[in-house]
C-alpha positions as CSV (number, residue, x, y, z in Angstrom):
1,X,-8.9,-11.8,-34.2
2,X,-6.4,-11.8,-31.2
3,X,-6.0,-8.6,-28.9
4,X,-3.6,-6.2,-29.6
5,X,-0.5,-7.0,-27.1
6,X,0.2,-4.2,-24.3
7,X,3.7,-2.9,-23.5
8,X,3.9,-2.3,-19.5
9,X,6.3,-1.7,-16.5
10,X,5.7,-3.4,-13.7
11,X,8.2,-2.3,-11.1
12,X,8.2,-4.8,-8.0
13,X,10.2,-7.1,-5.5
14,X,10.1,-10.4,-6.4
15,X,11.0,-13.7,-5.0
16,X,12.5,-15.0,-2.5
17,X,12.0,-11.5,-1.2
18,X,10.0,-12.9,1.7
19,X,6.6,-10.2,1.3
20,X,3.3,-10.7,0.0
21,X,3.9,-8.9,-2.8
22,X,6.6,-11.0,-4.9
23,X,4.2,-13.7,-4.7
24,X,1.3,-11.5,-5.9
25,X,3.6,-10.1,-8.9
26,X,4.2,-14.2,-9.8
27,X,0.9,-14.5,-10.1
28,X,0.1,-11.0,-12.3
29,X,2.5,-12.2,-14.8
30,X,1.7,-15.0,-15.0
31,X,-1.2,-15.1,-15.6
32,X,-1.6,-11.9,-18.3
33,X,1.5,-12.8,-20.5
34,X,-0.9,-14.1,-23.4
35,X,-2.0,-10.4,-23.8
36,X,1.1,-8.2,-22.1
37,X,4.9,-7.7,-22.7
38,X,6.0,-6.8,-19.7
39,X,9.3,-5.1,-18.8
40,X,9.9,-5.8,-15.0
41,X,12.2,-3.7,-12.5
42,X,13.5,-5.1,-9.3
43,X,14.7,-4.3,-6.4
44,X,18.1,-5.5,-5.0
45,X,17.2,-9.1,-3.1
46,X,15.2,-10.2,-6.1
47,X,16.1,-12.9,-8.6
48,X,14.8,-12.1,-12.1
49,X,15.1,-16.2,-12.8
50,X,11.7,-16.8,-10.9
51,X,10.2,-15.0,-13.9
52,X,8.2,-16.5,-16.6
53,X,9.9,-17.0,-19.7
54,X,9.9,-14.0,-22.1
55,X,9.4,-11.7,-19.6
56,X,11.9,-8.7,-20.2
57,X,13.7,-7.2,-16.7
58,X,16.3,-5.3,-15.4
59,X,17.3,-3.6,-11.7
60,X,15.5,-0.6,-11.0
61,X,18.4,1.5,-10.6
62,X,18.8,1.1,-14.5
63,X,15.5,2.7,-15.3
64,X,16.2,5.5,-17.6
65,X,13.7,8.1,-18.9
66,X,12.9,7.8,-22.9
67,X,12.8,4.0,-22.4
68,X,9.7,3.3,-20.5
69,X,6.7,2.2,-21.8
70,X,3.9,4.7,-21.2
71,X,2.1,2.3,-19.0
72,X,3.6,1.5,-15.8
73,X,2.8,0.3,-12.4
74,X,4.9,0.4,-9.1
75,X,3.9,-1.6,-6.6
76,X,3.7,-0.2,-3.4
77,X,3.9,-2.1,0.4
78,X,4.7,-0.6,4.1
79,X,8.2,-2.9,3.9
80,X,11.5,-1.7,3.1
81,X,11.6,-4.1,-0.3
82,X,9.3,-1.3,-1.5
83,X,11.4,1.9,-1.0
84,X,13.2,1.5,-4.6
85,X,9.6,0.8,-6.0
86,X,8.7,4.1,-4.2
87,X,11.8,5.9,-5.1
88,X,11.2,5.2,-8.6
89,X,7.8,6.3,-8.7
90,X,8.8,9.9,-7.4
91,X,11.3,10.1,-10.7
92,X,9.3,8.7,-13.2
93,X,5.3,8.8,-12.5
94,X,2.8,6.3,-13.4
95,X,-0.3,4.4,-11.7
96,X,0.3,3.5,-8.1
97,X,-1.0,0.0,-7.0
98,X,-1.1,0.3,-3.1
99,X,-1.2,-2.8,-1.2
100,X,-1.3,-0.7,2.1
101,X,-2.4,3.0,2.8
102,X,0.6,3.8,5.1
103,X,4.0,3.8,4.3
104,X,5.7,5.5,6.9
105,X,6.9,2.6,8.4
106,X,8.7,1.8,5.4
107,X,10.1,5.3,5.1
108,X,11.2,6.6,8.4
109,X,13.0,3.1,8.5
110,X,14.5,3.1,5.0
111,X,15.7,7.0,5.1
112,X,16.7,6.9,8.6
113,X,18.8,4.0,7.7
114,X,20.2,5.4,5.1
115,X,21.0,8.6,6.6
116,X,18.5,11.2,4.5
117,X,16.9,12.8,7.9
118,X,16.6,15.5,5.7
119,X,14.4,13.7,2.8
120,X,12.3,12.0,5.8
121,X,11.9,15.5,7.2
122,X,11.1,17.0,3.4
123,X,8.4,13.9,3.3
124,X,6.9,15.1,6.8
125,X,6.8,18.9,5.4
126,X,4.9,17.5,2.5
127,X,2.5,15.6,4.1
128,X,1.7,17.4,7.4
129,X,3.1,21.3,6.4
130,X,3.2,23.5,10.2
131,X,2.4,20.1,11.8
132,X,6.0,18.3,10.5
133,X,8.3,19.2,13.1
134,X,5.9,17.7,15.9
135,X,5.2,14.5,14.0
136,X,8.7,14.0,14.1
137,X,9.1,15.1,18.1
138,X,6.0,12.7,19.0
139,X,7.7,9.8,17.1
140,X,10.8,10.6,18.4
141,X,10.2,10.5,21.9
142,X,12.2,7.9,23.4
143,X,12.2,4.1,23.5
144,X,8.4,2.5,23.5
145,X,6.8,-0.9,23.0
146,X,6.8,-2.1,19.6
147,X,2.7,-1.8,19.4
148,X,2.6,1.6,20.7
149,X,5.3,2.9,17.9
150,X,3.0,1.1,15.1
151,X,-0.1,2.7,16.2
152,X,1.5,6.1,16.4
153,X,3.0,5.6,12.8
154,X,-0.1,4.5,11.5
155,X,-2.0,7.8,12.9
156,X,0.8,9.7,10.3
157,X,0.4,7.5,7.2
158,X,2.9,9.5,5.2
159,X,1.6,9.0,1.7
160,X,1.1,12.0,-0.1
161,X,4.0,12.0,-1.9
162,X,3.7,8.7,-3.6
163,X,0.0,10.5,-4.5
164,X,1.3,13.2,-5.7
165,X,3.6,11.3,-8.1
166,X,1.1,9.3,-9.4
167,X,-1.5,10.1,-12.4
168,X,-3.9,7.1,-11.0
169,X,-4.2,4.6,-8.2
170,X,-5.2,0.8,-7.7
171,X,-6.4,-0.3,-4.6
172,X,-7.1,-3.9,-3.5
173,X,-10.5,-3.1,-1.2
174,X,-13.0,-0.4,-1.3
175,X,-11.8,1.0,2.3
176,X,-8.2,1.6,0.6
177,X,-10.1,3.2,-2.8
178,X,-11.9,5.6,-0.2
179,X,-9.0,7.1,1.7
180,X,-7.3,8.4,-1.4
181,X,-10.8,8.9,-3.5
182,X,-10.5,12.7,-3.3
183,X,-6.7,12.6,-4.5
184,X,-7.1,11.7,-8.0
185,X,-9.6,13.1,-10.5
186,X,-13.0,10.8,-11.4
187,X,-12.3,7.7,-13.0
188,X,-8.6,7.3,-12.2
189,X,-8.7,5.2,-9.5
190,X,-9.8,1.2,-9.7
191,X,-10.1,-1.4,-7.1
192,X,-9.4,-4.6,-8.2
193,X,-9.4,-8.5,-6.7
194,X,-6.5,-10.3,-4.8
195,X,-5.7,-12.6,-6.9
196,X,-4.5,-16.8,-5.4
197,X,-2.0,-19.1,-6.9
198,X,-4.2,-22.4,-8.2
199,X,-3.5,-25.2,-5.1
200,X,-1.1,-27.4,-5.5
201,X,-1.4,-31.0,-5.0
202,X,-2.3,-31.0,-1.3
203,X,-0.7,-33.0,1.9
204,X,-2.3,-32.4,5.1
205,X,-0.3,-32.8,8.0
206,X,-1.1,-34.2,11.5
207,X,-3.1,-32.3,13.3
208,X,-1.0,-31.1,16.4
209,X,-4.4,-30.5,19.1
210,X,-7.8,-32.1,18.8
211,X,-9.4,-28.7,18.0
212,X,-6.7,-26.1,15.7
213,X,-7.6,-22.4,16.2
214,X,-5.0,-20.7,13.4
215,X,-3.5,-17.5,12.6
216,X,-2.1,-17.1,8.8
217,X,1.2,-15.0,7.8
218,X,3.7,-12.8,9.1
219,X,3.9,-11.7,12.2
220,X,4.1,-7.9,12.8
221,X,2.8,-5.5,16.0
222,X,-0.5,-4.7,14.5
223,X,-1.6,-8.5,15.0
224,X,-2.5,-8.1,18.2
225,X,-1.0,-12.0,19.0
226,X,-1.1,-11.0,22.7
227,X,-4.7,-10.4,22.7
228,X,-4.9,-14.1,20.4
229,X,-3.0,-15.6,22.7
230,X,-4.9,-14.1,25.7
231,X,-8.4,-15.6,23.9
232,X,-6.9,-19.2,23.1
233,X,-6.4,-19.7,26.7
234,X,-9.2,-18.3,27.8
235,X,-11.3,-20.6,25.4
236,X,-8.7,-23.6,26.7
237,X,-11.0,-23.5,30.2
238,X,-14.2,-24.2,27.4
239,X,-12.1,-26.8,25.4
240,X,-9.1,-28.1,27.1
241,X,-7.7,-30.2,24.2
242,X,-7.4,-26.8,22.2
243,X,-4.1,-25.2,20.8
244,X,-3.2,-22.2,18.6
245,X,-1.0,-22.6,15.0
246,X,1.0,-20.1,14.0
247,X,1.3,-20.5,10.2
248,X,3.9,-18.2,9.2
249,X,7.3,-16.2,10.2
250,X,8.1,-13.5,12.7
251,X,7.1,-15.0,15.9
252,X,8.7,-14.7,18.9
253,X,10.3,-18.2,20.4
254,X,8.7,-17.9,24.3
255,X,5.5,-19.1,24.1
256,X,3.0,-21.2,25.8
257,X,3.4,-24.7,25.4
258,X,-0.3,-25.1,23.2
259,X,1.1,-22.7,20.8
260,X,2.7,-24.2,17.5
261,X,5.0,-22.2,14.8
262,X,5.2,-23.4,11.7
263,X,7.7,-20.7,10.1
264,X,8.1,-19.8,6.9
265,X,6.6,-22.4,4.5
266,X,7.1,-23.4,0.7
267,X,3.1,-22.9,-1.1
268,X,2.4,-27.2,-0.5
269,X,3.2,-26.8,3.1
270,X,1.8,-23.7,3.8
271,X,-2.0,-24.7,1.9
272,X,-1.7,-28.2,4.0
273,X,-1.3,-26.6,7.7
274,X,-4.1,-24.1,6.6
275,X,-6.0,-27.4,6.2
276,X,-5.4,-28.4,9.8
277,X,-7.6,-25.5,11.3
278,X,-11.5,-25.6,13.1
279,X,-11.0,-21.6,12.9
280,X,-8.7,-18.6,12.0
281,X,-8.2,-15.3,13.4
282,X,-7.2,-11.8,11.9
283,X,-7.9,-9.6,14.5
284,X,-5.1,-7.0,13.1
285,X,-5.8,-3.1,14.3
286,X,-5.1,-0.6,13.4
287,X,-4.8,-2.3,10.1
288,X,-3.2,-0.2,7.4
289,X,-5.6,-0.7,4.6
290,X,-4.3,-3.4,3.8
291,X,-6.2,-6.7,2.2
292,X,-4.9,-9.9,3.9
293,X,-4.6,-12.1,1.2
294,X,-3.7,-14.8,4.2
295,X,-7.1,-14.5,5.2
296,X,-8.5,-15.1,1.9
297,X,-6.4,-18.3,1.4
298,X,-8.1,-19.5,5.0
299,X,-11.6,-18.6,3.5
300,X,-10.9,-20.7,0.3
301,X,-10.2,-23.4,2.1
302,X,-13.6,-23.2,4.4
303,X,-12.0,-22.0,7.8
304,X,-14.6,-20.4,9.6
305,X,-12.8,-16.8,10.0
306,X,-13.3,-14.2,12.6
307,X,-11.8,-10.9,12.1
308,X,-12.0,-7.0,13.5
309,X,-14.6,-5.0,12.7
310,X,-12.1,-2.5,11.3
311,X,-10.7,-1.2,8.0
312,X,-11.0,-3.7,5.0
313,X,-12.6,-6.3,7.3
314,X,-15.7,-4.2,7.6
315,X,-15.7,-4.7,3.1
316,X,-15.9,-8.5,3.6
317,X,-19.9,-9.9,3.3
318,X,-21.4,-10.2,6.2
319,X,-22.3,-13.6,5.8
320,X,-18.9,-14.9,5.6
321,X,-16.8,-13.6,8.8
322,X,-18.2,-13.5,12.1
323,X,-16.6,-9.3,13.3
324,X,-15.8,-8.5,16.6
325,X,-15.3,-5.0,18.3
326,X,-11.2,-4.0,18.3
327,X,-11.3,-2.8,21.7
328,X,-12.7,-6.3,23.0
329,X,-10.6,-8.6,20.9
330,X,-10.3,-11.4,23.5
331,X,-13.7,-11.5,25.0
332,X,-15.3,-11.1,21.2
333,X,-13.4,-13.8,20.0
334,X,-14.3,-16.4,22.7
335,X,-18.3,-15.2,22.2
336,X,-17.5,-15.8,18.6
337,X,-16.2,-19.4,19.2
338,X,-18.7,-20.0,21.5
339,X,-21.7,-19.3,19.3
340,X,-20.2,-21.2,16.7
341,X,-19.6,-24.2,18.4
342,X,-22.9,-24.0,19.1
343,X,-24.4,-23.5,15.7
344,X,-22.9,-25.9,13.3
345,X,-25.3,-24.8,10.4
346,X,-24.2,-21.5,11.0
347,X,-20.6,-22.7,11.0
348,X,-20.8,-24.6,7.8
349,X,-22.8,-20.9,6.5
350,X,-19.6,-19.0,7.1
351,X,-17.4,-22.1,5.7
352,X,-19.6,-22.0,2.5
353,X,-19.7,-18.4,2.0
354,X,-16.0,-17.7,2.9
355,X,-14.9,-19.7,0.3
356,X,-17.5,-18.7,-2.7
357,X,-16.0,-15.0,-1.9
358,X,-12.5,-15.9,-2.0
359,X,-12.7,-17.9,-5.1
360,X,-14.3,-15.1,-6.6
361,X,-12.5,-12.4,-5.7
362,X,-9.0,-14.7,-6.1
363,X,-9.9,-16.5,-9.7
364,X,-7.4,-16.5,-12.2
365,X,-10.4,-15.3,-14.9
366,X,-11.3,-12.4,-12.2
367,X,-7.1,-11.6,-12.4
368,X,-7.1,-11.3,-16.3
369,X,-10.0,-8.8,-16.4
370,X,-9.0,-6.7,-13.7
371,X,-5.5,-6.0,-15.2
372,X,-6.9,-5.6,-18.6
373,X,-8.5,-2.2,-16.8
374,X,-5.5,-2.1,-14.9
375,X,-3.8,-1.1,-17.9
376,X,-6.1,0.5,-19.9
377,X,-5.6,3.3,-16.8
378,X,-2.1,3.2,-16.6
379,X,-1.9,3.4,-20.7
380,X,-3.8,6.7,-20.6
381,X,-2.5,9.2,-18.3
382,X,-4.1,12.6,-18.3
383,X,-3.2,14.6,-20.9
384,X,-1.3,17.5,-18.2
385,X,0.3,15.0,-16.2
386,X,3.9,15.5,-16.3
387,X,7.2,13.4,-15.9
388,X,8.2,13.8,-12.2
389,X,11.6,13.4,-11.4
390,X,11.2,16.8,-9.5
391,X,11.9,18.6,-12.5
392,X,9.2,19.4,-14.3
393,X,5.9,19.7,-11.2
394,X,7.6,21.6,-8.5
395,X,6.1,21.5,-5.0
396,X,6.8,24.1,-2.2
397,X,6.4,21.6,0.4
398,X,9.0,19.2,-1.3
399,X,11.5,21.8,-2.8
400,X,13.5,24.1,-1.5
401,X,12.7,27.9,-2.0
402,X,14.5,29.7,-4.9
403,X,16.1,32.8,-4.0
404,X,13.6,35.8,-3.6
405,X,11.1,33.2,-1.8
406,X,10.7,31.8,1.7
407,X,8.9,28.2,2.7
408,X,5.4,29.6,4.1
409,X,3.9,26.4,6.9
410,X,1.4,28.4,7.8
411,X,-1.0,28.1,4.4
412,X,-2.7,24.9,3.3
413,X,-1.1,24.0,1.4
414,X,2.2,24.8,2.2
415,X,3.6,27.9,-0.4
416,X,6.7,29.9,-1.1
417,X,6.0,33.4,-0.4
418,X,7.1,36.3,-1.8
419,X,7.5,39.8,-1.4
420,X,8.7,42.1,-4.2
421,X,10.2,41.6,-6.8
422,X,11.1,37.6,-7.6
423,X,11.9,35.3,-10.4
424,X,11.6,31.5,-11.2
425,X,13.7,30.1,-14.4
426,X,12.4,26.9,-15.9
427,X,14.7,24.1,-17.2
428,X,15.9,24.6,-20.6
429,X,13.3,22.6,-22.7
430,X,9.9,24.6,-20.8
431,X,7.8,27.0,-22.9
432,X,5.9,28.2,-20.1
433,X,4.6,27.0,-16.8
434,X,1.2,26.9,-14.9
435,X,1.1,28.0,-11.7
436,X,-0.7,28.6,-8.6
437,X,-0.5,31.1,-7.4
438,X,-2.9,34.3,-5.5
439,X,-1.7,37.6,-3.5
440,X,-1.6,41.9,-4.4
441,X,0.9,42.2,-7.8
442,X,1.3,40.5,-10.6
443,X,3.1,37.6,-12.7
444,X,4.4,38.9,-15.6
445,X,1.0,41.2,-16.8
446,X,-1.4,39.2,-15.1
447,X,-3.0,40.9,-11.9
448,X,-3.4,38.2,-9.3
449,X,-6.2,37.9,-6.9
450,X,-6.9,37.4,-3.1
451,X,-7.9,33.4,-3.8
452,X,-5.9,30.7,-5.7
453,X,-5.8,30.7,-9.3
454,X,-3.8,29.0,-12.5
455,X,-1.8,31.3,-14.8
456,X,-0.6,30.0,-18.0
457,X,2.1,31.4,-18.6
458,X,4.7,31.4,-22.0
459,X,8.2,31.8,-22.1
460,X,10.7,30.4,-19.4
461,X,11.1,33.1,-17.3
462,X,8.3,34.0,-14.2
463,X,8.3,37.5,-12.8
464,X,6.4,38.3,-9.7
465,X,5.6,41.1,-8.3
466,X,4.1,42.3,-4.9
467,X,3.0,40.1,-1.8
468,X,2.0,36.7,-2.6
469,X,1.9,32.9,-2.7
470,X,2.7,30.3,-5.0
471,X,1.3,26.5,-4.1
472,X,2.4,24.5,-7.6
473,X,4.0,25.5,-10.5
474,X,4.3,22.9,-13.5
475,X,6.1,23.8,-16.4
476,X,5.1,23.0,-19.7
């Protein structure tokens, strides 16, 4: 008996966008159309012909409400291709799949660009309440170096809207599943495998230096490639003949003359240069819970890796990265070298074990079961989760106040207060709200008390009266 087919949004960037993401999308679909009719939305920059065959799609600016399927998934990234996906999220709900725990990068950059200062401010007010107006000052204080400015973003992550809009979550490593653990109720939140494309047919190129150290993917600030490049030629007085690949785009063109870019590469290209390498590096930090699916593509391929001890990289086995410390990146990776070198059975250890983890963890079989969950969790939202849209859950620190209120920073969280007599009017379809409210009065005949509580309410129309507080109010 065949399974019953699922009907699923998956709203994403897809290819040639030039992030992570597309490609993992490519894969998702794939891989699960045998049991899934998907509907996909993309983001302007996509093109909806690199999709498999059957696969429904449209732009995401022509998502409507009333024809979505009930399971949907918006996948999430800290680069501008993922502020539609974001955007979309806030109006319509669903289950979140983060690929990184911050995202303020991508939305100071994307609001600020589009001139919305005051929806970047109303996502700081959300987030950080009294504190908003001096996140804004600090990262607003002049011209500074590029790794400074990503450091000091990453210490505001600016996610807790994209939390709030979504019913569940689905994270690719148990470090991202515990930052947001105690923002969803049990159960609705998964962590699943990165999946890999099957190799291709592979050519391995020339190698450019008798002994390769690597470093896979993008180039961004948090790579630390100063403190790489600062190790590689230290280690050159150990091993003269040495050089460092750079596999990937993004890197600047002044550098040493042992240093090779490779670019951007098609997927035959990119697998054969990995091929060339004695050792990689991902010394990223601050990372921003992100899983480096470059990194797993090195481990496949049994590249001895040596990473940070930091975020995700502290998930990975033991027995299959050598860790060093993030404040001695250059003198931890030269030790790590060194005892390598000089232990070839526990070289060929970390090769072995590397690559039994990221077949596992990348399998195509290990893809098809996770996503069955996947949407089994986005199929079944709670029962008093509503549409969002910003009509129906109403948040003090997102909306403005309605007359008779005022915009209190000074709770946690963040309230319209009132005093006297005040009214909230629901849109035309509610019949009744819950709310949260506490204070001295009342809400309609309901005395309220000195700590928080849920009044469900009939009827469209809220009166309060007294001195109080209101925190959420969702109507029904």
């Amino acid at each position: 008996m065949s399974e019953e087919r699922i009907e699923a949004l998956l709203a994403t960037p897809l290819l040639p966008m030039e992030t992570g993401l597309a490609t993992y999308a490519q894969r998702v679909l794939e891989s699960t159309a045998d049991f899934v009719d998907w509907t996909v939305a993309y983001p302007g920059g996509s093109d909806p012909e690199t999709l498999p065959a059957n696969v429904r799609s449209l732009p995401i600016e022509e998502l409507a409400e009333g024809s979505l399927p009930v399971a949907r998934i918006f996948q999430i990234g800290n680069s501008p291709h993922c502020f539609p996906v974001v955007q979309a999220l806030y109006r319509f709900g669903g289950t979140a799949l983060f690929h990184e725990m911050v995202l303020h990068h991508m939305l100071r950059h994307c609001y600020l660009k589009s001139k919305r200062m005051e929806d970047y401010r109303r996502e700081l007010v959300f987030c950080y309440g009294p504190a908003a107006e001096a996140v804004e000052k600090d990262l607003s204080a002049g011209k500074m170096p590029a790794v400074e400015y990503d450091r000091k973003l990453k210490r505001y992550p600016l996610i807790g809207r994209t939390i709030y809009a979504s019913h569940s979550a689905v994270c690719l490593n148990s470090f991202a599943a515990s930052i947001v653990k105690r923002s969803y109720p049990k159960g609705r939140i998964l962590t699943i495998g990165h999946p890999l494309s099957p190799l291709p047919e592979l050519e391995i190129p020339s190698r450019p230096f008798p002994l390769c150290f690597g470093m896979l993917g993008t180039n961004h600030p948090g790579r630390n490639l100063e403190s790489l490049i600062e190790a590689v030629e230290l280690l050159k007085n150990d091993f003269p003949d040495a050089g460092l690949i750079l596999i990937g785009g993004g890197y600047p063109e002044e550098l040493p003359e042992w240093v090779r870019t490779t670019g951007r590469l098609e997927e035959k290209e990119y697998q054969g240069w990995i091929r060339t390498l004695d050792y990689v590096f991902d010394v990223r930090h601050p990372t921003c819970g992100e899983t480096s699916g470059s990194l797993l593509e090195a481990m496949r391929a049994g590249i001895p890796s040596i990473v940070t001890a930091t975020g995700p990289f502290n998930n990975l086995p033991s027995d299959a990265v050598i860790r060093v410390p993030p404040d001695s990146i250059v003198q931890g990776i030269r030790s790590a070298v060194l005892l390598l070198e000089s232990r070839p059975d526990l070289r060929n250890t970390l090769s072995k074990n590397g690559a039994s983890y990221a077949e596992d963890t990348g399998s195509l079989k290990r893809l098809a079961g996770d996503w069955k969950r996947v949407l089994r969790l986005s199929g079944k939202p709670p029962v008093d989760y509503p549409a969002v849209d910003n009509r129906i859950s109403i948040s003090p620190a997102w909306h403005a106040p309605p007359e008779g209120f005022t915009r209190d920073l000074n709770t946690v969280p963040v309230t319209w207060k009132f005093s006297g007599m005040a009214e909230l009017e629901g849109p035309e379809y509610s019949s009744g709200a819950l709310v949260t409210v506490w204070g001295e009065g009342t809400v309609g005949n309901i005395e309220l008390e000195s700590e928080p509580m849920v009044i469900n309410s009939d009827g469209r129309l809220l009166r309060f009266s007294g001195n109080g507080w209101v925190s959420n109010v969702i109507w029904k």
